[in-house]
KEROGU-660631 format. One line per 8 residues: number of its first residue (from 1); their letters; for each residue x, y, z of C-alpha. Coordinates in pm, 1 decimal, m for minus. Example, Ala and Ser with C-alpha at 12.3 -4.5 7.8 and 13.67 -1.06 7.14 Angstrom:
1	as	1230.0:m450.0:780.0  1367.0:m106.0:714.0
END
This chain:
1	xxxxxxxx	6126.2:10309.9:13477.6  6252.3:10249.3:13833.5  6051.1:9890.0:13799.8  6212.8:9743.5:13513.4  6462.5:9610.2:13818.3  6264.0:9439.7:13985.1  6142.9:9055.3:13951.0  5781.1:9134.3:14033.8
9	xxxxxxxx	5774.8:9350.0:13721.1  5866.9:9103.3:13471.0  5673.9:8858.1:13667.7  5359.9:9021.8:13616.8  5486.4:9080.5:13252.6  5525.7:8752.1:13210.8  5145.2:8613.5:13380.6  4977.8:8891.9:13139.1
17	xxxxxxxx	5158.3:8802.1:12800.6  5262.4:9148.2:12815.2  5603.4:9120.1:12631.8  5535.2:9302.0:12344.0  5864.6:9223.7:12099.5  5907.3:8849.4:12199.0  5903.9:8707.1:11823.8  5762.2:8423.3:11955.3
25	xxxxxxxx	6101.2:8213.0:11818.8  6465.3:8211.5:11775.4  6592.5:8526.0:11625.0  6720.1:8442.0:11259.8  7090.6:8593.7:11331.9  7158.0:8385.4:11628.1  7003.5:8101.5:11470.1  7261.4:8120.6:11195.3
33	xxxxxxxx	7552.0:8210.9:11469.1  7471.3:7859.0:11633.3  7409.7:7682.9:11304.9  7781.5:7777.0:11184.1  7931.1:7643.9:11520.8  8134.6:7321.5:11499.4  8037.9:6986.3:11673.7  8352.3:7068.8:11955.7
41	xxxxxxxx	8172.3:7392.2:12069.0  7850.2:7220.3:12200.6  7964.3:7080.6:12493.6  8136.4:7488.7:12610.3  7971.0:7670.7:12841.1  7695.7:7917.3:12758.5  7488.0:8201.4:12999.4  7183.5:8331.5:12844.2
49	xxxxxxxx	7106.9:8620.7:13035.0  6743.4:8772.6:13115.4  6634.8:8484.4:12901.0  6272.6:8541.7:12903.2  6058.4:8318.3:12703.7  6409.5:8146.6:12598.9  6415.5:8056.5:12223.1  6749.7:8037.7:12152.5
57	xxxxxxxx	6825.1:7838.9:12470.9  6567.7:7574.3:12309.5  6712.8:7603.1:12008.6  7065.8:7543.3:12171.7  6949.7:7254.1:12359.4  6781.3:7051.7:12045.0  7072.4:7121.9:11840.2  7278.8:6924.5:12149.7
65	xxxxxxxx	7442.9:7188.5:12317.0  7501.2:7063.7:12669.3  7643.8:7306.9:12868.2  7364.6:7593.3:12884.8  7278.1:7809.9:13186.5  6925.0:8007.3:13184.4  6926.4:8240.8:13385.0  6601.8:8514.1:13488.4
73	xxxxxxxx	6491.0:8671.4:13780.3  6133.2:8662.7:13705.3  6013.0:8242.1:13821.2  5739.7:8282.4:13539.0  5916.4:8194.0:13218.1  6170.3:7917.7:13408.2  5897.8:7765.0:13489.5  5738.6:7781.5:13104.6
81	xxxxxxxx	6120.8:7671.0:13015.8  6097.7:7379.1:13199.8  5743.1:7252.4:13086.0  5849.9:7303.3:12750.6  6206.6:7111.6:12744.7  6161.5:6839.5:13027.2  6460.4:6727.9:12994.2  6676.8:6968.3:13065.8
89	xxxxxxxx	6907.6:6958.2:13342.9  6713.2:7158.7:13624.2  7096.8:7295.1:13751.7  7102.3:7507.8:13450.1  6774.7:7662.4:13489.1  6861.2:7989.2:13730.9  6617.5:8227.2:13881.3  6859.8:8507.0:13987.9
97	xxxxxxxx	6990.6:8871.1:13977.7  7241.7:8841.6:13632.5  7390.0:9114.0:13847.0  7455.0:8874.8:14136.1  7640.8:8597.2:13945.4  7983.9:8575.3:14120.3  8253.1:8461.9:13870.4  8333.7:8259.8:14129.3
105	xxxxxxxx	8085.7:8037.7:14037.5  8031.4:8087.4:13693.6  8316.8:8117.3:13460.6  8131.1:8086.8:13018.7  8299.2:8068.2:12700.0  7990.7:8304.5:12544.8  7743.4:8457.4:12635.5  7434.9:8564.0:12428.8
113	xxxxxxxx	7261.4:8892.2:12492.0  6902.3:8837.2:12301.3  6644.6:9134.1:12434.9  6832.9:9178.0:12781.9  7009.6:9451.7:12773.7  6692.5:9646.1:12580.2  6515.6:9580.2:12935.0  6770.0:9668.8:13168.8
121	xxxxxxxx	6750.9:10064.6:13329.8  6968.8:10249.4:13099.6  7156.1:10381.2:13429.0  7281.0:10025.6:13457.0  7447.0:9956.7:13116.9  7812.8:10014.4:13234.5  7741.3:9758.4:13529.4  7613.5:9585.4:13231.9
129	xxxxxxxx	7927.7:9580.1:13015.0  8136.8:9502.9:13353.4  7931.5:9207.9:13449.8  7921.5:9039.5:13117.9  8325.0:9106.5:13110.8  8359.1:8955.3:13474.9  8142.1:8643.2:13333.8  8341.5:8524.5:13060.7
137	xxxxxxxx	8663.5:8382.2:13018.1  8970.3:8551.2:12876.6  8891.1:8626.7:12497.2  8566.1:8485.7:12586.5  8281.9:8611.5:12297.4  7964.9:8786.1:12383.4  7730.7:8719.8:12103.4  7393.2:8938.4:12013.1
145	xxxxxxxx	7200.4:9192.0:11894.5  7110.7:9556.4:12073.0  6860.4:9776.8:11893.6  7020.9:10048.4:11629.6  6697.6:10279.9:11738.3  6561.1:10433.5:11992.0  6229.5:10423.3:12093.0  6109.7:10715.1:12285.8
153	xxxxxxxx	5986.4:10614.3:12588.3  6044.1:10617.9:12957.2  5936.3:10233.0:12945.9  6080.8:9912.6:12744.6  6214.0:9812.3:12553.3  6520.3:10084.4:12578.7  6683.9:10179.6:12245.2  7039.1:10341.6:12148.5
161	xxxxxxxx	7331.0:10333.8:11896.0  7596.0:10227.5:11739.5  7845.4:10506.7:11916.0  7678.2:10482.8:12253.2  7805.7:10085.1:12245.6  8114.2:10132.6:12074.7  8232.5:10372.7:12363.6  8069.3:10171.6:12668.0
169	xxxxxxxx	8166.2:9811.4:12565.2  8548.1:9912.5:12440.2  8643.5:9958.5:12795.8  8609.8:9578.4:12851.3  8629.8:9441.3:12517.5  8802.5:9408.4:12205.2  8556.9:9466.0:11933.3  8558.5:9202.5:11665.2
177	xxxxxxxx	8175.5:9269.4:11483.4  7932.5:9534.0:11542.1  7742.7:9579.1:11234.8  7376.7:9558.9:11117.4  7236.2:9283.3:11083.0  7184.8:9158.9:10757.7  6929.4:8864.6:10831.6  6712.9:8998.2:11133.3
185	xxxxxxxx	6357.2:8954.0:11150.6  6138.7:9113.8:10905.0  5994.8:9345.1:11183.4  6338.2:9452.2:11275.0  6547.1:9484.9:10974.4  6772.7:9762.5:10975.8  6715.1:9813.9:11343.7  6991.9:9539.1:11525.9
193	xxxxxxxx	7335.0:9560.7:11545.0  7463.3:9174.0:11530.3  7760.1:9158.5:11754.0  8087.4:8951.3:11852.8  8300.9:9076.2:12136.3  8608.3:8929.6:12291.5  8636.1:8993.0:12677.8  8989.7:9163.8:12726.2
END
């Protein structure tokens, strides 16, 4: 479980196709969240962490969003990223630690948690919550889904519920929605919780 930490991990993940709940496209909940957004919101600035295979930052970028930052620590799917969507800007395209951000450098309006914090150590999700306050502006939203399940194993992805994130993310944020999801994925209905959270 230790390995789940480290770049080389997801790396290798990522060279073997071994990512076993990428959907393969942008999740249908966050696809509605960014199709509701007004014209004045695509030029704000947006982290999506441990972005992986990155649909929704696609999906961000073709519907004109300009201000997006990608950010993994495995080089892999950056590198995928950047085939895919020449043209955009190379700045916003981050191999890092989301743990090392400094919000003296980066400051976002959102954020979007999509399969990150599934595939972080469990022992890590209060740094988690912390980080992801630290990141965002006053009353700025982070916008998701975690799993409503859990899975089992001593491997990803990691599972957990609806009281577990009530009590860690309330120390850093004002809850405004944290409810199932009503239009998730066929494969995961009834297991995601969509969320909206306002850093205090």
């Amino acid at each position: 479980m230790g390995n789940v930490n480290q770049a080389e991990y997801w790396q290798q993940r990522y060279e073997s196709d071994s990512i076993q709940w990428d959907m393969g496209r942008v999740s249908p909940p966050l696809k509605a969240y960014i199709d509701q957004l007004p014209d004045s919101a695509k030029n704000q600035a947006i982290l999506v962490p441990g972005a992986g295979n990155a649909y929704e930052v696609g999906y961000l970028h073709e519907q004109g969003f300009t201000n997006v930052i990608l950010v993994d620590f495995a080089p892999a799917p950056i590198e995928a990223f950047a085939e895919r969507y020449p043209d955009f800007s190379a700045e916003h395209l981050i191999c890092a630690d989301f743990f090392d951000l400094s919000a003296e450098d980066y400051q976002f309006d959102w954020i979007l948690e999509q399969t990150f914090f599934c595939a972080i150590n469990p022992s890590r999700r209060d740094e988690y919550v912390q980080q992801m306050a630290t990141l965002l502006k006053p009353q700025g939203k982070l916008i998701g889904l975690l799993f409503d399940r859990e899975f089992g194993g001593d491997d990803i992805p990691f599972g957990g519920s609806k009281e577990e994130y009530l009590q860690r993310f309330k120390t850093h944020f004002d809850i405004d929605v944290m409810e199932t999801s009503y239009n998730s994925h066929p494969a995961r209905q009834g297991t995601e919780l969509f969320l909206k959270l306002l850093a205090k």
